[in-house]
C-alpha positions in Angstrom: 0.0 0.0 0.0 1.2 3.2 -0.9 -0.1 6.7 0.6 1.4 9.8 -0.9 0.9 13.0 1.6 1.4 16.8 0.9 0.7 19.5 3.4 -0.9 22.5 2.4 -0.4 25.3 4.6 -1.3 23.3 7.9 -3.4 20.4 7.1 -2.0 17.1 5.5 -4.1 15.9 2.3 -3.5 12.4 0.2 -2.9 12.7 -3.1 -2.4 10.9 -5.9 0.7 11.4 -7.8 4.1 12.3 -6.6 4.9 15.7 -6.4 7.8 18.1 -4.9 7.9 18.2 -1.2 6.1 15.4 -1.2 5.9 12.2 1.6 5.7 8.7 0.6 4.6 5.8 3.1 5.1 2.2 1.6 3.5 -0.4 4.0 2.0 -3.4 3.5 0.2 -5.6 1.7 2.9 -4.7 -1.4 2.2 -5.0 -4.9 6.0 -5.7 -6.0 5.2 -4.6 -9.9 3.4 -1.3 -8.5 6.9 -0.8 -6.1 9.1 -1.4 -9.2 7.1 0.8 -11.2 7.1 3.9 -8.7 10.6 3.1 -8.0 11.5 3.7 -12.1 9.5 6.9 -12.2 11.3 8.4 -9.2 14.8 7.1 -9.7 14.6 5.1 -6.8 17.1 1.6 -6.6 14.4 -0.5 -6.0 17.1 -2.7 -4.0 16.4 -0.1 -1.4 12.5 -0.9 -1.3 13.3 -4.7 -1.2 15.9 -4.3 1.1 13.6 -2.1 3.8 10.9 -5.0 3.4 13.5 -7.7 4.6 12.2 -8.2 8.1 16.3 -9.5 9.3 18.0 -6.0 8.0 20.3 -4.5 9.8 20.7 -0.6 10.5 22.7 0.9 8.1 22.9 4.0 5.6 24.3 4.2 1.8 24.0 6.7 -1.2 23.6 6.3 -4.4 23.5 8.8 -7.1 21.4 11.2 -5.7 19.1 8.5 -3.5 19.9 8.0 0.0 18.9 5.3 2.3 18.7 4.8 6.0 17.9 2.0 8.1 17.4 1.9 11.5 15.5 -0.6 13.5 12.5 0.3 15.5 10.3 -1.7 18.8 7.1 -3.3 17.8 4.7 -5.8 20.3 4.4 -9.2 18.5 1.7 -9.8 18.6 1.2 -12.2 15.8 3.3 -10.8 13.5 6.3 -13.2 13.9 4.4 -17.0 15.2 7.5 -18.4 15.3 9.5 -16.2 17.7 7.9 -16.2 21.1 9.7 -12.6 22.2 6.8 -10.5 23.7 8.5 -7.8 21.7 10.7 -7.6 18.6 12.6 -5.0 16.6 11.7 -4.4 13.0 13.9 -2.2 10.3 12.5 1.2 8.8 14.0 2.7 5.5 14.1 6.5 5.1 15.3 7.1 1.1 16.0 10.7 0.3 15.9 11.9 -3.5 15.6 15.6 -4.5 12.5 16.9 -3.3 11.0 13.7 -2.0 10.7 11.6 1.1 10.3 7.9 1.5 9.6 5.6 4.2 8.8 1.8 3.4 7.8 -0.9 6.7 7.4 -4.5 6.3 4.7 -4.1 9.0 2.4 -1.5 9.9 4.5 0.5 12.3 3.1 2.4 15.0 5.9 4.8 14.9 5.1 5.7 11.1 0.9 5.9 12.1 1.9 7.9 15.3 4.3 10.3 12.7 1.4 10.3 10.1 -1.3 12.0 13.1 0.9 14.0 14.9 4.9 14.9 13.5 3.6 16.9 10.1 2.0 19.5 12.6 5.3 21.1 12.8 7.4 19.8 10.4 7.3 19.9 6.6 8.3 17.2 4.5 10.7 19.9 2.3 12.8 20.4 5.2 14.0 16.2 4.8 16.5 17.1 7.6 14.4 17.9 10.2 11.9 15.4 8.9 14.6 12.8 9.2 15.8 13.7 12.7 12.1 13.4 13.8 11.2 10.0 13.2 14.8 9.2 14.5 13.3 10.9 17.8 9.8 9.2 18.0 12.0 5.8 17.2 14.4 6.6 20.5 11.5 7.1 22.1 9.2 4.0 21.2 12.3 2.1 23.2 12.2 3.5 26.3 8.9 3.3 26.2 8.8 -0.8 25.5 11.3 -1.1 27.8 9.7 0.8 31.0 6.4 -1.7 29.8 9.2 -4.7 30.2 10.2 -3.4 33.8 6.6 -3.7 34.5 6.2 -7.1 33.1 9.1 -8.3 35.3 7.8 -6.9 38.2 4.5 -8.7 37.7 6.4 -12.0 36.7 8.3 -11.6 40.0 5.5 -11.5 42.1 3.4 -14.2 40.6 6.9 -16.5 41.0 6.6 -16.0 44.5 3.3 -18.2 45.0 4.6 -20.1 42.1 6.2 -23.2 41.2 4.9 -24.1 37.4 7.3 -22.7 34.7 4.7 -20.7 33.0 6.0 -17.7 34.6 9.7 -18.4 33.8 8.6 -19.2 30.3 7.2 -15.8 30.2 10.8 -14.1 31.7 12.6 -16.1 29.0 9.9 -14.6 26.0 10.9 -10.6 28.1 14.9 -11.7 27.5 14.3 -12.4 24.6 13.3 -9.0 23.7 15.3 -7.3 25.9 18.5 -9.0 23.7 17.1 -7.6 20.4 16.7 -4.7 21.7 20.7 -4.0 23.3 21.5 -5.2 19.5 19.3 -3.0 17.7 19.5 0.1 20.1 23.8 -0.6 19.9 23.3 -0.5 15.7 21.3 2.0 15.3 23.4 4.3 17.9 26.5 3.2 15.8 24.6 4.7 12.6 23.1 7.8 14.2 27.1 8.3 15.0 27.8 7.6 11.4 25.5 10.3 10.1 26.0 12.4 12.5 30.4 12.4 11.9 29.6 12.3 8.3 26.9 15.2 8.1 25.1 12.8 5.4 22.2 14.7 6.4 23.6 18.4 5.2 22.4 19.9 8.6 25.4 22.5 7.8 24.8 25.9 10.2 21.0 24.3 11.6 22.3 24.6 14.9 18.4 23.6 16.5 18.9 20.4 14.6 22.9 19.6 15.0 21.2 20.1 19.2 17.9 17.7 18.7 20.3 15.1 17.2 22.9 15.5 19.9 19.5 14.6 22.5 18.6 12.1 20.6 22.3 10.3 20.8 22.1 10.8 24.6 18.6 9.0 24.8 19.7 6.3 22.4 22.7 5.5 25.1 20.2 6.0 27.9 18.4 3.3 26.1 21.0 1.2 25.4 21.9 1.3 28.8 18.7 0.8 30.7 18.5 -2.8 27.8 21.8 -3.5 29.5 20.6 -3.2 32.7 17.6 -4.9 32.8 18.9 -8.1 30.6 21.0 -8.6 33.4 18.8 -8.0 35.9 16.2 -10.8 34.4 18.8 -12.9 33.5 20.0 -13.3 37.0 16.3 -13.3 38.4 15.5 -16.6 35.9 18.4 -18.1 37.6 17.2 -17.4 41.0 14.1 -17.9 40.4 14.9 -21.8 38.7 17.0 -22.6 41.8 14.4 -21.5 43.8 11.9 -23.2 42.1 13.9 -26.3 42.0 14.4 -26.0 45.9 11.2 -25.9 46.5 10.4 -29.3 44.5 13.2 -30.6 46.8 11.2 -30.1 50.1 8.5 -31.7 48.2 10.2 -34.5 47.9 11.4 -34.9 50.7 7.8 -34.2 52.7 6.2 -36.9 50.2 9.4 -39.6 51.1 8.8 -39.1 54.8 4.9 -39.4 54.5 5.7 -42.7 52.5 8.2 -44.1 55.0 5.7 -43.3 58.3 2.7 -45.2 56.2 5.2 -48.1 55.5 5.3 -48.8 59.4 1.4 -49.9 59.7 1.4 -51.6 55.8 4.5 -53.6 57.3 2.8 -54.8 60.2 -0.1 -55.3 58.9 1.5 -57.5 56.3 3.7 -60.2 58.7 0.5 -60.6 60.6 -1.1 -61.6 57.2 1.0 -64.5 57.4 -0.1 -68.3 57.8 2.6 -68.5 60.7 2.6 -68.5 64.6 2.9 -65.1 65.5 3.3 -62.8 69.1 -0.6 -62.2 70.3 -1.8 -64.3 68.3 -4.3 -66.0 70.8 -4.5 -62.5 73.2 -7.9 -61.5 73.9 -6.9 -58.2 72.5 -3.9 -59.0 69.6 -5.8 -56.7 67.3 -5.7 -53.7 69.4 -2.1 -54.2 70.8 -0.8 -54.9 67.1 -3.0 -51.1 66.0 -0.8 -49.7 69.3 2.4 -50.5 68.1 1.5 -49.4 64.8 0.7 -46.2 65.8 3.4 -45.8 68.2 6.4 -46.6 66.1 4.5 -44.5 63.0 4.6 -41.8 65.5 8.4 -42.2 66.5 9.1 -41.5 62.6 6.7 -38.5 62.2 8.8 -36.8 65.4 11.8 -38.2 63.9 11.5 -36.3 60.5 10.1 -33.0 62.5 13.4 -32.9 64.1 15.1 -33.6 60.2 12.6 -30.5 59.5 11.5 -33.2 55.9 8.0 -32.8 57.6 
């Protein structure tokens, strides 16, 4: 799907046709031959679409000619989108391609970063200052991080209270999905702080004398380390809770055991009894008024000897 936007004055219309200082937001489903098509009439590599629709791309930035291309890699909740990875969340690439007059973004998903920059960024930025346009979504993307990563804190905070009352592996499972993430994300937030550097040394986006932009990108640096570093953090923070958690877990299966072993052993005392007298032999009491009752006594008693026993062993 492609949507083509132009703001006039302040309002954001859809058009039809490319035109200068123009926006162009390629999401899915894709029609490859339309892509392809497009990609001729603007000048565009069309390796740069196909490579912004790979789902594994890494963040990265080239020029061509006059076409520039960005990659970063931005947070999404999976929630569906990917069956086979279990991560609660997982990180996505988004291309930027510059030509002369035009902006590009292409998504292999539909990004809530792009939906929340079609609503809200255009307000007060135009797409003919590509810049600033640029440095924007590189702000929301920073930001759409720290966000998914303060929801991850909560998650493990959750997690960590249910484990207390716990003992089923449904809530480790659920940790490992949150690691997971959490180890995309300290590889994509690392990458995509290496590129920001990159453009940032190499002034590949002609920021020049814009000192209000060379100062928003400089913010956005320190919040992509923040980011990076608060990933760090918490990876090791859940990592080393799982491992707690699994001893703890496993320690408590232990006193299981050891409760159900010493419940077995003080019911093996009566069976045991009860079994020799079963036999067709002479036996003590067997012609007392009262065996029965004197055989249930010492049944008891000696069953009673092993419960205060394993007290003592605290098994009980």
């Amino acid at each position: 799907m492609i949507k083509i936007y132009k703001k006039t004055g302040d309002e954001l219309h859809v058009i039809q046709e490319p035109e200068n200082d123009c926006w162009i937001n390629i999401a899915p489903p894709f029609n490859m031959e339309q892509l392809e098509t497009m990609a001729n009439q603007l000048s565009v590599p069309f390796s740069y679409i196909v490579d912004c629709i790979d789902q594994y791309e890494r963040s990265r930035y080239e020029k061509q000619e006059d076409a520039k291309l960005i990659v970063i890699n931005t947070p999404i909740l999976n929630e569906g989108f990917d069956m086979e990875d279990e991560a609660t969340y997982i990180t996505i690439p988004v291309g930027i391609i510059l030509i002369p007059n035009i902006i590009l973004t292409v998504c292999s998903v539909n990004n809530p970063m792009i939906e929340w920059f079609e609503k809200n960024i255009l307000k007060n930025v135009k797409p003919d200052n590509k810049s600033m346009f640029v440095i924007k979504i590189f702000e929301r993307n920073v930001y759409y991080f720290l966000h998914y990563l303060r929801e991850i804190n909560k998650r493990i905070s959750q997690i960590e209270k249910e484990l207390n009352y716990s003992s089923k592996n449904q809530e480790l499972n659920k940790l490992l999905h949150l690691q997971k993430a959490l180890i995309y994300f300290v590889n994509d937030i690392r990458a995509n702080e290496m590129v920001l550097m990159k453009i940032q040394r190499t002034d590949f986006l002609n920021l020049g004398d814009d000192n209000d932009a060379k100062e928003l990108f400089q913010d956005i640096l320190i919040d992509n380390s923040q980011a990076l570093e608060m990933a760090n953090v918490y990876s090791n923070i859940l990592g080393n809770m799982m491992g707690a958690f699994a001893s703890i877990i496993s320690n408590n299966l232990g006193h299981v055991v050891n409760r159900l072993t010493a419940v077995t052993i003080a019911l093996m005392v009566p069976t045991l009894i009860a079994g020799v007298y079963g036999m067709n032999v002479d036996l003590p009491f067997q012609h007392h008024p009262h065996a029965f009752t004197i055989v249930c006594i010492i049944s008891m008693l000696f069953t009673i000897l092993f419960v205060v026993y394993f007290r003592k062993k605290r098994w009980l």
